[in-house]
mmJSON file of the N, C-alpha and C atoms, coordinates in Angstrom:
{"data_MODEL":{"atom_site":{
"group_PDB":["ATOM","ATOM","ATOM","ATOM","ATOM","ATOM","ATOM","ATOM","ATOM","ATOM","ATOM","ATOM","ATOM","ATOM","ATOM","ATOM","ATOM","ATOM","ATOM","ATOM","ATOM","ATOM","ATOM","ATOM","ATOM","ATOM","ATOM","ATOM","ATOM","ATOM","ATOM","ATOM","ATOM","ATOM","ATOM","ATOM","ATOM","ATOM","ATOM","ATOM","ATOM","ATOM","ATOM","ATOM","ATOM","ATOM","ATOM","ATOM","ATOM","ATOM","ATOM","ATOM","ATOM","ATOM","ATOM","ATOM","ATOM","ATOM","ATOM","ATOM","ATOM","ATOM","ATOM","ATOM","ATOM","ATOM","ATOM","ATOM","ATOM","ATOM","ATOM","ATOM","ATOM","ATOM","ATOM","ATOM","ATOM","ATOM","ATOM","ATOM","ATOM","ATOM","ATOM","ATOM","ATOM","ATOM","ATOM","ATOM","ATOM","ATOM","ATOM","ATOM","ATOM","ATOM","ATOM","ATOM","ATOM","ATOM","ATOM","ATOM","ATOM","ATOM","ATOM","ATOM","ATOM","ATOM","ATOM","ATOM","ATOM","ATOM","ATOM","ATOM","ATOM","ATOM","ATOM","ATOM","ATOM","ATOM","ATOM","ATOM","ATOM","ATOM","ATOM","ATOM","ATOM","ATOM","ATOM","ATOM","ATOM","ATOM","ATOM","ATOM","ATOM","ATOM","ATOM","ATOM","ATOM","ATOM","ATOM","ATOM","ATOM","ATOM","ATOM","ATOM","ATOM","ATOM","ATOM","ATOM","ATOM","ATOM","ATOM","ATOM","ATOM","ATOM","ATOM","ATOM","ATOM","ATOM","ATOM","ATOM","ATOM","ATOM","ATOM","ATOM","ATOM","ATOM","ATOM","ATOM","ATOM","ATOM","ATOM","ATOM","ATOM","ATOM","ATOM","ATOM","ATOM","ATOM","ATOM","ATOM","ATOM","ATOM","ATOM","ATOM","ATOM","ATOM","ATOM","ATOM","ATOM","ATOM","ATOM","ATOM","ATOM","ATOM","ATOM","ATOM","ATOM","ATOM","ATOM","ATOM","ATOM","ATOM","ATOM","ATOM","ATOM","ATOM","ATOM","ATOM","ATOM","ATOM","ATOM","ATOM","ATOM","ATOM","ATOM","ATOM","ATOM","ATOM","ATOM","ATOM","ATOM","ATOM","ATOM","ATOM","ATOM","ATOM","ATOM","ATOM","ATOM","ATOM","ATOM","ATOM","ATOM","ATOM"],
"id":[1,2,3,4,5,6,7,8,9,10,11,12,13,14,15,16,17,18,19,20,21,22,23,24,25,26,27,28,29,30,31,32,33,34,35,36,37,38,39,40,41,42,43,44,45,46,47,48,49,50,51,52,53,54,55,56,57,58,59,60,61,62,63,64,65,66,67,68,69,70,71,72,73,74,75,76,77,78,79,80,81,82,83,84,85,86,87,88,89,90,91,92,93,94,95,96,97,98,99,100,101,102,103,104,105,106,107,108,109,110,111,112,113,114,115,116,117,118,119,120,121,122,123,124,125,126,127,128,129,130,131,132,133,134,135,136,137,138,139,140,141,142,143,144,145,146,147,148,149,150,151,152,153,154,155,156,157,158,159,160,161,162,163,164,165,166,167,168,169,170,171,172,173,174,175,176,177,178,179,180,181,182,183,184,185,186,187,188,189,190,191,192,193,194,195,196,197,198,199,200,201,202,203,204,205,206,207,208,209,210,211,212,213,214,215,216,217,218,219,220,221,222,223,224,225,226,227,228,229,230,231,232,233,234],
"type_symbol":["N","C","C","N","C","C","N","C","C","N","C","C","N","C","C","N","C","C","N","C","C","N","C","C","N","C","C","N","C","C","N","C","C","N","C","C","N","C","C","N","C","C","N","C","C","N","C","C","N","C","C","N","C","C","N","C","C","N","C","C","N","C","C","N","C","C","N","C","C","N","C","C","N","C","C","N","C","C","N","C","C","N","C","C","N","C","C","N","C","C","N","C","C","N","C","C","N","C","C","N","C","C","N","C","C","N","C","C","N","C","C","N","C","C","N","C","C","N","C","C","N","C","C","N","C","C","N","C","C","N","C","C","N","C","C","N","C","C","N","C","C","N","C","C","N","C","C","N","C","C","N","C","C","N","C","C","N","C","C","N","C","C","N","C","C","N","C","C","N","C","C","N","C","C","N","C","C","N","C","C","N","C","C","N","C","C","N","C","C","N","C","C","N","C","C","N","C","C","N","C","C","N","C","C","N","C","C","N","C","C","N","C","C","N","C","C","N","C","C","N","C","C","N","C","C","N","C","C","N","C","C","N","C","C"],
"label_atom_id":["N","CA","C","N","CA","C","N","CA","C","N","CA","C","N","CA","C","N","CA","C","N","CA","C","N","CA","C","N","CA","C","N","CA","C","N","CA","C","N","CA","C","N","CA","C","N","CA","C","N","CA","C","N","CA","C","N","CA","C","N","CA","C","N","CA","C","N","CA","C","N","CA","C","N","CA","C","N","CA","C","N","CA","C","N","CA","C","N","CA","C","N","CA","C","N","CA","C","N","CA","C","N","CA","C","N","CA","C","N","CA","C","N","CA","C","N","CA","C","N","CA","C","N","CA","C","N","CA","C","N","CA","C","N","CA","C","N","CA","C","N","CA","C","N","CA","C","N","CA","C","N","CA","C","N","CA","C","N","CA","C","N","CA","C","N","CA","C","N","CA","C","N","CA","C","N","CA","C","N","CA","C","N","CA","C","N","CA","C","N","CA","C","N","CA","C","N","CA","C","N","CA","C","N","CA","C","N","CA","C","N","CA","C","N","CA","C","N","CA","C","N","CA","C","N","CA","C","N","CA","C","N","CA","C","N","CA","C","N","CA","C","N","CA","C","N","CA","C","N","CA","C","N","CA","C","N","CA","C","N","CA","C","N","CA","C","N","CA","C","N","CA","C"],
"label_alt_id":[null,null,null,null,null,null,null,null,null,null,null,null,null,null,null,null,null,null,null,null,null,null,null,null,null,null,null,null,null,null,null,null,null,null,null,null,null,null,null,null,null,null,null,null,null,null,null,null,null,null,null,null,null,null,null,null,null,null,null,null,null,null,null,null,null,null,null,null,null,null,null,null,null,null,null,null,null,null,null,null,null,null,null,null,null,null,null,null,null,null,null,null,null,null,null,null,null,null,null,null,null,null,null,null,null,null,null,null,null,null,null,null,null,null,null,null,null,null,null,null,null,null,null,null,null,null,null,null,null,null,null,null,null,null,null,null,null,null,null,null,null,null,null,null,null,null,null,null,null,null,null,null,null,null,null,null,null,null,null,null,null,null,null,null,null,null,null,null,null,null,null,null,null,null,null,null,null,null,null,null,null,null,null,null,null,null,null,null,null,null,null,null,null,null,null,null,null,null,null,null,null,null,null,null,null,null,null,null,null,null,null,null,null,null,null,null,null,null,null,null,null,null,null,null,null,null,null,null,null,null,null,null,null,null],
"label_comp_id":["UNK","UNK","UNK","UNK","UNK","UNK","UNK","UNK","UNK","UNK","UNK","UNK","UNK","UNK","UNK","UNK","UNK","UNK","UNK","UNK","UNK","UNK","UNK","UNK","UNK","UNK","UNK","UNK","UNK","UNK","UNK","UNK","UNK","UNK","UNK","UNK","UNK","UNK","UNK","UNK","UNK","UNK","UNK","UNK","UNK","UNK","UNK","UNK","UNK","UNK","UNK","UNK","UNK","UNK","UNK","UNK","UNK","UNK","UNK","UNK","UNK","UNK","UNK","UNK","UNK","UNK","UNK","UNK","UNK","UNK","UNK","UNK","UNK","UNK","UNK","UNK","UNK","UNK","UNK","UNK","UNK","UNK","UNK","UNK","UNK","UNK","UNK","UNK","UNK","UNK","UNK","UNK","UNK","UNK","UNK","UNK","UNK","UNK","UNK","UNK","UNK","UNK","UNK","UNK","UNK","UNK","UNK","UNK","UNK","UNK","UNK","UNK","UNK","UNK","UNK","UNK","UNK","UNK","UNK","UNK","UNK","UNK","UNK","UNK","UNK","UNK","UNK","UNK","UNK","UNK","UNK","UNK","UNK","UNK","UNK","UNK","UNK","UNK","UNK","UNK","UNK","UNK","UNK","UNK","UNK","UNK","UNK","UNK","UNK","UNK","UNK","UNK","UNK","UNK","UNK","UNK","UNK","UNK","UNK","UNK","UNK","UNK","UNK","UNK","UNK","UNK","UNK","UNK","UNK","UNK","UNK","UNK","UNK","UNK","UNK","UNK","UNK","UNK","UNK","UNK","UNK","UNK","UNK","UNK","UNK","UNK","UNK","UNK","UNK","UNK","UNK","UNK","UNK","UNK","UNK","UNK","UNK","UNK","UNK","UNK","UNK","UNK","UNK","UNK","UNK","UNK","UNK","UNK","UNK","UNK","UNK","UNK","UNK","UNK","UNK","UNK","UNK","UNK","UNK","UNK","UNK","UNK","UNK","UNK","UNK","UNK","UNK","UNK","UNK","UNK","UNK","UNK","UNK","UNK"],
"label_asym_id":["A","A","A","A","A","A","A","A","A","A","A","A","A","A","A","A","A","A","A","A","A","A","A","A","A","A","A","A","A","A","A","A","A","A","A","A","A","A","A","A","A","A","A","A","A","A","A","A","A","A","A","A","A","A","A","A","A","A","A","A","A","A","A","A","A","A","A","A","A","A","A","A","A","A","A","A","A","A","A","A","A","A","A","A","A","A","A","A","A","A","A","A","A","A","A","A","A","A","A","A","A","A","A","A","A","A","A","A","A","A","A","A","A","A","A","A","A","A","A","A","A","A","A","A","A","A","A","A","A","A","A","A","A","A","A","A","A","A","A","A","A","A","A","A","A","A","A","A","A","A","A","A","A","A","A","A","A","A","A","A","A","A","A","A","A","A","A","A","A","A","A","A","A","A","A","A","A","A","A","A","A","A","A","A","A","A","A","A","A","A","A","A","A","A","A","A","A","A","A","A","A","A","A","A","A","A","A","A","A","A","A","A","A","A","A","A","A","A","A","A","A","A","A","A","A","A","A","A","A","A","A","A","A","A"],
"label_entity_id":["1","1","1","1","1","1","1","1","1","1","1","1","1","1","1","1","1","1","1","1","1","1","1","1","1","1","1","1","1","1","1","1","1","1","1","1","1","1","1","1","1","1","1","1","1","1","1","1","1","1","1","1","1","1","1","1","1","1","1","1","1","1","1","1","1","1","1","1","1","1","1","1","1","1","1","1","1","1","1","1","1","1","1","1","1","1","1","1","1","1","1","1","1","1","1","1","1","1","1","1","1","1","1","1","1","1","1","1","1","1","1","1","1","1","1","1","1","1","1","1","1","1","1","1","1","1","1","1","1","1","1","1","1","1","1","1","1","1","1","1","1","1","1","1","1","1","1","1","1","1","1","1","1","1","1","1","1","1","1","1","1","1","1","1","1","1","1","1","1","1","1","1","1","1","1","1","1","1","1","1","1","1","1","1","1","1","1","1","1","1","1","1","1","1","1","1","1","1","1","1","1","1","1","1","1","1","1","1","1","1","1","1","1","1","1","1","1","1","1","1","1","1","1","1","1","1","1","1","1","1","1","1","1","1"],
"label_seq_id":[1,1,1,2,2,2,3,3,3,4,4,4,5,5,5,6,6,6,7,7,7,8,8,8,9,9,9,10,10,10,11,11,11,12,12,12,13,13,13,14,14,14,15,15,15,16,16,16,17,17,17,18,18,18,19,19,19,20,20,20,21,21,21,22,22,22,23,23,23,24,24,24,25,25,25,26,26,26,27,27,27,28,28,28,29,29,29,30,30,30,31,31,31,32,32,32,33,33,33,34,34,34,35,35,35,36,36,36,37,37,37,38,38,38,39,39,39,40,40,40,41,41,41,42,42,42,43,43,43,44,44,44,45,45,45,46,46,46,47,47,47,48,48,48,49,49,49,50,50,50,51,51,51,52,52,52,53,53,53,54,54,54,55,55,55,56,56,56,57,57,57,58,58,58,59,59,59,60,60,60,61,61,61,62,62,62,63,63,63,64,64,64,65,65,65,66,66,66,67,67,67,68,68,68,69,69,69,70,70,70,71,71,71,72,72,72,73,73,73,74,74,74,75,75,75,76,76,76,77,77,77,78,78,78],
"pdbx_PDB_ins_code":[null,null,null,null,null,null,null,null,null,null,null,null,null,null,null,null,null,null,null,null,null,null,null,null,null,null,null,null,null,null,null,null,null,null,null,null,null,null,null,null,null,null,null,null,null,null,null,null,null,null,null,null,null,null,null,null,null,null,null,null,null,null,null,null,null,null,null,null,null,null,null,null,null,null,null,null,null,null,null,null,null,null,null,null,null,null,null,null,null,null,null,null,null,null,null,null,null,null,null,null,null,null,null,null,null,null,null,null,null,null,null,null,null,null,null,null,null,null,null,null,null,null,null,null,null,null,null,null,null,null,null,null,null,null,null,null,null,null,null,null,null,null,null,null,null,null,null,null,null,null,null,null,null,null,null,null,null,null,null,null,null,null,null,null,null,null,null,null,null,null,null,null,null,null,null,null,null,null,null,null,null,null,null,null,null,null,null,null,null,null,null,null,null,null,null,null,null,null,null,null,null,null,null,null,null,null,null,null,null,null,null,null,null,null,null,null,null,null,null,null,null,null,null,null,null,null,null,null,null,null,null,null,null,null],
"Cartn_x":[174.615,175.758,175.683,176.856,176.354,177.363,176.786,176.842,177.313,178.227,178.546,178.825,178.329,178.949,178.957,178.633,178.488,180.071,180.49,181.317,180.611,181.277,180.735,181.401,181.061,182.109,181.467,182.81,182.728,181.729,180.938,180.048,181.05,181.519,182.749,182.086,180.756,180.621,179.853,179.284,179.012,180.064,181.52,182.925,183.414,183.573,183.602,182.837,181.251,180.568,181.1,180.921,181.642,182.635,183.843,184.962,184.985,184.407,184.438,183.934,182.669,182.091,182.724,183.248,183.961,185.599,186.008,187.308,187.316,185.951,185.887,185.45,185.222,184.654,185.81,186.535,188.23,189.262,188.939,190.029,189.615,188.296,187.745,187.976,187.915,188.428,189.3,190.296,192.193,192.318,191.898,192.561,193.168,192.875,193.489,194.27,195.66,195.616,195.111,195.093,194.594,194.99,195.09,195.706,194.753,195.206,194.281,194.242,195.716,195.754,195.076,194.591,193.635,194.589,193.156,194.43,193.732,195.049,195.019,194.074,194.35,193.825,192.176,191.888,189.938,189.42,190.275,189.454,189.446,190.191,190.392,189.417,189.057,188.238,186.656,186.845,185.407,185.09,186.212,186.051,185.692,186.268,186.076,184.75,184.097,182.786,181.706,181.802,181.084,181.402,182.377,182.376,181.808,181.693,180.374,179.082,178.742,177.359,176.382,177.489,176.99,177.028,175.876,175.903,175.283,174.945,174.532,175.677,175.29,176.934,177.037,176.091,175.999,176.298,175.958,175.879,177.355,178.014,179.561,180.532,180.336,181.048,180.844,179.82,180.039,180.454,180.601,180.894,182.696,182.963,184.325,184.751,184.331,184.87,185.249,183.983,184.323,185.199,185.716,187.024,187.89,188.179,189.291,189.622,188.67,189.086,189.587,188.852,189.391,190.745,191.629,192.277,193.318,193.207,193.953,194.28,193.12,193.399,194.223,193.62,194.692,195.997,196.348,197.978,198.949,197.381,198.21,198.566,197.688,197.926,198.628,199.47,200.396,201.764],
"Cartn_y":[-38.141,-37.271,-36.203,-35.627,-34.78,-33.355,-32.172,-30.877,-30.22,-29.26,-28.8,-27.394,-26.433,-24.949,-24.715,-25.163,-24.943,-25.8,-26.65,-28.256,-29.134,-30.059,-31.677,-32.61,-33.285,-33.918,-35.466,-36.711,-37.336,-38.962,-39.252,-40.074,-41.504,-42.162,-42.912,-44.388,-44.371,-46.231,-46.118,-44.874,-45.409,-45.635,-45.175,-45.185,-46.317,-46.482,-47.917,-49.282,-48.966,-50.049,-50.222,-49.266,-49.036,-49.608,-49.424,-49.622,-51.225,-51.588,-53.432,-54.482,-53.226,-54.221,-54.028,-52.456,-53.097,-53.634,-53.403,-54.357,-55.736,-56.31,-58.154,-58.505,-57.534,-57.503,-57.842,-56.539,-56.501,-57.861,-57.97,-59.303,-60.553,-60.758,-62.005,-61.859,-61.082,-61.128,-61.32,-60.852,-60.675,-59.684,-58.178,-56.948,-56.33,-56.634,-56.104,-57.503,-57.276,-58.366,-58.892,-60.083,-60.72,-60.59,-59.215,-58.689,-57.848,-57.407,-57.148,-55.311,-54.903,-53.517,-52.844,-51.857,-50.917,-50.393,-50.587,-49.542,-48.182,-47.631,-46.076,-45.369,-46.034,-45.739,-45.816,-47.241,-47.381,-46.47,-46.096,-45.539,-43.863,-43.663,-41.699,-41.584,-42.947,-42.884,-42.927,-43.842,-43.255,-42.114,-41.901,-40.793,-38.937,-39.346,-38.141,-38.606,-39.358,-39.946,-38.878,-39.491,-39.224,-37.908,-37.032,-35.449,-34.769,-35.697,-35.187,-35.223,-35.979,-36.097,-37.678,-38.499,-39.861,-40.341,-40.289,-40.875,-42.876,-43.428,-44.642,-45.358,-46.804,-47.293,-48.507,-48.74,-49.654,-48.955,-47.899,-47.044,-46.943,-46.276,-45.782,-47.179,-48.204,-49.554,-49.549,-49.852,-49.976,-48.926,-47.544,-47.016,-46.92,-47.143,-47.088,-48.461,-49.453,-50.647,-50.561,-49.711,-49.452,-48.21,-47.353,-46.509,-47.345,-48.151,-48.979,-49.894,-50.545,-51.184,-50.578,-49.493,-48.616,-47.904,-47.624,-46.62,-47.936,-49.211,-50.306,-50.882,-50.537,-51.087,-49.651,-48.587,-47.132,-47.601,-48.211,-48.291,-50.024,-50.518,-51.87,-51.18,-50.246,-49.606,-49.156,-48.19,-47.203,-47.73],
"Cartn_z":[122.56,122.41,123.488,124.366,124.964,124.242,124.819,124.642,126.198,125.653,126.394,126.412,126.799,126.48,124.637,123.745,122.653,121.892,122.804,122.429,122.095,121.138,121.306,121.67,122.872,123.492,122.546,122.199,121.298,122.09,121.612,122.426,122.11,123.378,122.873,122.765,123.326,123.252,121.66,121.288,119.746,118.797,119.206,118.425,118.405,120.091,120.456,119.599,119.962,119.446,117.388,116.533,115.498,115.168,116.115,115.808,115.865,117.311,117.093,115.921,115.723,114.65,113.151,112.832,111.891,112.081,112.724,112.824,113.011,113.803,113.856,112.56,111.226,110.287,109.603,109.61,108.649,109.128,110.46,110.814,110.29,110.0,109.767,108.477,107.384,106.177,105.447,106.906,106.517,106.27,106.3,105.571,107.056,108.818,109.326,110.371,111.089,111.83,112.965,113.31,114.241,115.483,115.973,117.266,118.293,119.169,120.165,120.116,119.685,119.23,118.307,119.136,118.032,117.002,115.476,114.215,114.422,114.28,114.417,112.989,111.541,110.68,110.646,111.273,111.373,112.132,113.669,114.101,114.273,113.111,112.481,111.769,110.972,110.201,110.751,111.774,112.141,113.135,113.981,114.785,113.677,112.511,111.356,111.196,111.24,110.355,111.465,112.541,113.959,114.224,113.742,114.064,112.9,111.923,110.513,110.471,111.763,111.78,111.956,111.346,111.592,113.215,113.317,114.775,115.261,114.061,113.644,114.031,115.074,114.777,113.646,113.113,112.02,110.911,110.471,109.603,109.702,110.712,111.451,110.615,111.264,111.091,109.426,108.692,107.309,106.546,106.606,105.924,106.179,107.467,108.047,107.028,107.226,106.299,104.904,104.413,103.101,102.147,103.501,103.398,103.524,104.899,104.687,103.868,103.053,102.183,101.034,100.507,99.877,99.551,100.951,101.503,101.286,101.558,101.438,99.907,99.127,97.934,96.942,97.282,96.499,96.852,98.405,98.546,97.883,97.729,96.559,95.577,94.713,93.561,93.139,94.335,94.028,93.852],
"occupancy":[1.0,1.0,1.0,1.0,1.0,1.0,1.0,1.0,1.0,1.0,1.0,1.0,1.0,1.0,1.0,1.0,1.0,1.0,1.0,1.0,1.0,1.0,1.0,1.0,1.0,1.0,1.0,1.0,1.0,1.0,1.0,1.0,1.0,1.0,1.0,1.0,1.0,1.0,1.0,1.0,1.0,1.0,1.0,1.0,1.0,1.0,1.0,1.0,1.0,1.0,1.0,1.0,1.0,1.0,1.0,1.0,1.0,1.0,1.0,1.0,1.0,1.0,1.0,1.0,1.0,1.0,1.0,1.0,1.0,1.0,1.0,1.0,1.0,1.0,1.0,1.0,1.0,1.0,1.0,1.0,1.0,1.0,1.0,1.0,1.0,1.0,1.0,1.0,1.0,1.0,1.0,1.0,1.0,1.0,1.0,1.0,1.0,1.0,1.0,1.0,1.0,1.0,1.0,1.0,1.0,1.0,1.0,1.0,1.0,1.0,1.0,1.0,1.0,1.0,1.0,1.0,1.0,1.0,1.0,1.0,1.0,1.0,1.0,1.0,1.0,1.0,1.0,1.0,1.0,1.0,1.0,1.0,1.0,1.0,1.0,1.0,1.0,1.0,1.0,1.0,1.0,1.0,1.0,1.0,1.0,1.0,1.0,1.0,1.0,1.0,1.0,1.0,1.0,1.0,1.0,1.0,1.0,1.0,1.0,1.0,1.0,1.0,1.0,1.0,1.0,1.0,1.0,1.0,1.0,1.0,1.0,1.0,1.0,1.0,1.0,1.0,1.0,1.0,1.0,1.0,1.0,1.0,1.0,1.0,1.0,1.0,1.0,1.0,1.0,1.0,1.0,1.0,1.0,1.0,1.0,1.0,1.0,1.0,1.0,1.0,1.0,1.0,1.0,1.0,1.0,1.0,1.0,1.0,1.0,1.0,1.0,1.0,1.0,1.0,1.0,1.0,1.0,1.0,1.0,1.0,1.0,1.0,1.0,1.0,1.0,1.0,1.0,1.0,1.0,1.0,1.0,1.0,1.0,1.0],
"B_iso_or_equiv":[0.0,0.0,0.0,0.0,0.0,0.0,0.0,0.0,0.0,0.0,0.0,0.0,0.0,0.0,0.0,0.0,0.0,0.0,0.0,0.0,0.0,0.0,0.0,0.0,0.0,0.0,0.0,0.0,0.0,0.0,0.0,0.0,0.0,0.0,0.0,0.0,0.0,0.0,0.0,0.0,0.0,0.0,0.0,0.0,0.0,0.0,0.0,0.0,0.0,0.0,0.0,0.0,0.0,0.0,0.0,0.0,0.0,0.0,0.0,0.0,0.0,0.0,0.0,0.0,0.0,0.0,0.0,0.0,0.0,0.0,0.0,0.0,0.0,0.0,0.0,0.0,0.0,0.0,0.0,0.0,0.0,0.0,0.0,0.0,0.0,0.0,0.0,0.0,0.0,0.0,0.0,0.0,0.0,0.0,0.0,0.0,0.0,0.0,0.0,0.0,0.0,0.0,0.0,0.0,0.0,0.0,0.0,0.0,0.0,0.0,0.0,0.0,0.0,0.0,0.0,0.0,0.0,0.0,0.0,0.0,0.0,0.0,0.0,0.0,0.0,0.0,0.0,0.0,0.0,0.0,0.0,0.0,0.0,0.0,0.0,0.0,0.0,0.0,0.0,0.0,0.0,0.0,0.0,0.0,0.0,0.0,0.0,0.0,0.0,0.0,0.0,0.0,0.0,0.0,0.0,0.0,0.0,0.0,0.0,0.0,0.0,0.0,0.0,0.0,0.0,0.0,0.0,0.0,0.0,0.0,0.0,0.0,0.0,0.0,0.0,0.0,0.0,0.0,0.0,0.0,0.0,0.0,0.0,0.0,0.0,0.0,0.0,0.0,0.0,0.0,0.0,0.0,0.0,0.0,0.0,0.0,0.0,0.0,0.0,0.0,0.0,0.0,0.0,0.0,0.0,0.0,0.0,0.0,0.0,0.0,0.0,0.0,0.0,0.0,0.0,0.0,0.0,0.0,0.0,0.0,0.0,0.0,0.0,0.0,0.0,0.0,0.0,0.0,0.0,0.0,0.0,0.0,0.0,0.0],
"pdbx_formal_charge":[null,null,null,null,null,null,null,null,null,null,null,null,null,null,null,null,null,null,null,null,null,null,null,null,null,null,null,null,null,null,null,null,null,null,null,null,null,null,null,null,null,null,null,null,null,null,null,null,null,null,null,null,null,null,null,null,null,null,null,null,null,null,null,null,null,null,null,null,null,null,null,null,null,null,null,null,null,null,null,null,null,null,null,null,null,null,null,null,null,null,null,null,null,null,null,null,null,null,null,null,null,null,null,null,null,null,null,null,null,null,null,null,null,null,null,null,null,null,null,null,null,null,null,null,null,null,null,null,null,null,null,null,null,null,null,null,null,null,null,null,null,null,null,null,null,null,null,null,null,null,null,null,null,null,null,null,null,null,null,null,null,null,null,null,null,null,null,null,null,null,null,null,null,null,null,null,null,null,null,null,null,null,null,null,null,null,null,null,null,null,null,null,null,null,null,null,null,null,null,null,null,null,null,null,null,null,null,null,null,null,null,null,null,null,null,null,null,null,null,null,null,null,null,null,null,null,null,null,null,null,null,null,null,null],
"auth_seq_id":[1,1,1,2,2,2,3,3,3,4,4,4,5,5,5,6,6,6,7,7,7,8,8,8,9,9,9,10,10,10,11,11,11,12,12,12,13,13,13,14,14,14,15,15,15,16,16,16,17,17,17,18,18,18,19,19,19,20,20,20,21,21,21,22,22,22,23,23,23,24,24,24,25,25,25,26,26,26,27,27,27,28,28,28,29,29,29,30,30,30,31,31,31,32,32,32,33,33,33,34,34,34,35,35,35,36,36,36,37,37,37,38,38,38,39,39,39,40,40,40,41,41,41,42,42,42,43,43,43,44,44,44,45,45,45,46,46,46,47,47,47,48,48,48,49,49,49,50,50,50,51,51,51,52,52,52,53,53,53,54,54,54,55,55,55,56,56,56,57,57,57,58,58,58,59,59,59,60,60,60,61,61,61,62,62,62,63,63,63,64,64,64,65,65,65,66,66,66,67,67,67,68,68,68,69,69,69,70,70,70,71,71,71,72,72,72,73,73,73,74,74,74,75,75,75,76,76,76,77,77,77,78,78,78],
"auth_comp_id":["UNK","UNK","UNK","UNK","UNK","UNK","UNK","UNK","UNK","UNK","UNK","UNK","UNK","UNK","UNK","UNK","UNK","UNK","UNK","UNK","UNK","UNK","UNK","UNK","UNK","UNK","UNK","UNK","UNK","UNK","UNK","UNK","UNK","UNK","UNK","UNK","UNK","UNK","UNK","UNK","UNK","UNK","UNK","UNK","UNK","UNK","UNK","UNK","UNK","UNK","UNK","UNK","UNK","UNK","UNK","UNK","UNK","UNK","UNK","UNK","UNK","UNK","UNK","UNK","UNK","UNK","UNK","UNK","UNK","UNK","UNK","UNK","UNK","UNK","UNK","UNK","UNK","UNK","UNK","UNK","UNK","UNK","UNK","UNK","UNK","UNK","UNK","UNK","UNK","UNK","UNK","UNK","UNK","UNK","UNK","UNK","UNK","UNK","UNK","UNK","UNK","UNK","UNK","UNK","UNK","UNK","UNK","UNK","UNK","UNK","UNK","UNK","UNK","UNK","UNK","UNK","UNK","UNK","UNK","UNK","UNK","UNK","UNK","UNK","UNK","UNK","UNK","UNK","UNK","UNK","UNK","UNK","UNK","UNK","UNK","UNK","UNK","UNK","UNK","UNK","UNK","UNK","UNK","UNK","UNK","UNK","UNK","UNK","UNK","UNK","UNK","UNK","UNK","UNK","UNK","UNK","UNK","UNK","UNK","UNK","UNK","UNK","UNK","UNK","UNK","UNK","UNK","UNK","UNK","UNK","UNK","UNK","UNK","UNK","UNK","UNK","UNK","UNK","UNK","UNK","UNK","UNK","UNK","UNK","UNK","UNK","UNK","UNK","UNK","UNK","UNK","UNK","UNK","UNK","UNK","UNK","UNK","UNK","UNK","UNK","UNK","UNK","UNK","UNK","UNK","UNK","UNK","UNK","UNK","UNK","UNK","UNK","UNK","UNK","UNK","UNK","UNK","UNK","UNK","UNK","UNK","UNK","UNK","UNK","UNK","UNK","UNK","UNK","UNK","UNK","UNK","UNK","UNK","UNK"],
"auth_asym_id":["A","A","A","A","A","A","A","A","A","A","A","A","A","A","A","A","A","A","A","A","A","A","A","A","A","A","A","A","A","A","A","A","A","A","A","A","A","A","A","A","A","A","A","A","A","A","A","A","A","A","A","A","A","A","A","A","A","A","A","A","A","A","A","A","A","A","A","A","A","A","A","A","A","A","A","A","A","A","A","A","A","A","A","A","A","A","A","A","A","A","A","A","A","A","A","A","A","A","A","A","A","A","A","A","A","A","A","A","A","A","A","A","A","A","A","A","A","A","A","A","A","A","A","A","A","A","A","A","A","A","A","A","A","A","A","A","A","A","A","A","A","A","A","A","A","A","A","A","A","A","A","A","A","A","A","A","A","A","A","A","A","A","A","A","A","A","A","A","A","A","A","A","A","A","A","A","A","A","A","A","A","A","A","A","A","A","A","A","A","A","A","A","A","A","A","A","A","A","A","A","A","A","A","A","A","A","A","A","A","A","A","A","A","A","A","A","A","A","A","A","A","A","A","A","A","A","A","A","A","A","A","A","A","A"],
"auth_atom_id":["N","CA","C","N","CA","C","N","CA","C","N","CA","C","N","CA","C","N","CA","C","N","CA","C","N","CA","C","N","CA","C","N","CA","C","N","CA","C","N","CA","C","N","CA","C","N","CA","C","N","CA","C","N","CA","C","N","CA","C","N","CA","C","N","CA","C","N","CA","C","N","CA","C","N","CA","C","N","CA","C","N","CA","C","N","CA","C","N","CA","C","N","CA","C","N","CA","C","N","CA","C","N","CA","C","N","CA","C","N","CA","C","N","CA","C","N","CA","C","N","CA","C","N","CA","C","N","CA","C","N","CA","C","N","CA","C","N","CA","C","N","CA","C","N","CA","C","N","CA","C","N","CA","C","N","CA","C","N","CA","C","N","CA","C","N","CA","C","N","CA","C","N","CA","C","N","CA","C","N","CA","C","N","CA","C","N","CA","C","N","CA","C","N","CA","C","N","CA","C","N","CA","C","N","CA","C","N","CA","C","N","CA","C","N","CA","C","N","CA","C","N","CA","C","N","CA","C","N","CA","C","N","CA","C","N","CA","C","N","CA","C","N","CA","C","N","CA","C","N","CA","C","N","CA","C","N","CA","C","N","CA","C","N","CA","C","N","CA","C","N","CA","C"],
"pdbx_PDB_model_num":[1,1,1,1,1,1,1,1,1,1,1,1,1,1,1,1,1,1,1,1,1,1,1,1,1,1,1,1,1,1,1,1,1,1,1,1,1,1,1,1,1,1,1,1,1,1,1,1,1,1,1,1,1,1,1,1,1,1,1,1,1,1,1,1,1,1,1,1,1,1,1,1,1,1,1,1,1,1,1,1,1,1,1,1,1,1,1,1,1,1,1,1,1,1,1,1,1,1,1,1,1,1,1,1,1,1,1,1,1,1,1,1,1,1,1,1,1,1,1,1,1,1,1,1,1,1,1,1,1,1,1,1,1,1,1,1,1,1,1,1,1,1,1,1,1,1,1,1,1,1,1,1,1,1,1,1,1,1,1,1,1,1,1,1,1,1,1,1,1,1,1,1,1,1,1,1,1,1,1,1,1,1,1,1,1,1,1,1,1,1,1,1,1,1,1,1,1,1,1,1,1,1,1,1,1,1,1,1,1,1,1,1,1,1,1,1,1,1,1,1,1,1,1,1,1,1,1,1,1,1,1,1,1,1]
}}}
């Protein structure tokens, strides 16, 4: 991660690495589609994860999966 002047600038290949692994995760399941466009929703979710402190990208990717599935099943519900 780097630092800057008392900033945190956002370390993007652990977001990156995160974001691929859980989205080839969600597409292979069916909960996101089979497209090449990033979802805006996975990766708020992990970019919020990674400005909390998680800096793991395995850690990043599963816990991101298991909001989105989440965040997907409250809106079947409603």
């Amino acid at each position: 991660m780097l630092v800057e002047r008392g900033l945190q600038v956002l370390n993007v290949e652990v977001v990156s690495d995160a974001y691929a692994i859980a989205a080839n995760y969600l597409r292979r399941s069916g909960a996101l589609p089979d497209t090449l466009a990033t979802d805006d929703r996975l990766l708020k979710i992990i970019v919020q994860m990674f400005q909390h402190g998680e800096f793991n990208r395995i850690r990043l990717a599963n816990k991101a999966i298991a909001k989105f599935e989440a965040m997907l099943e409250a809106s079947v519900l409603a």
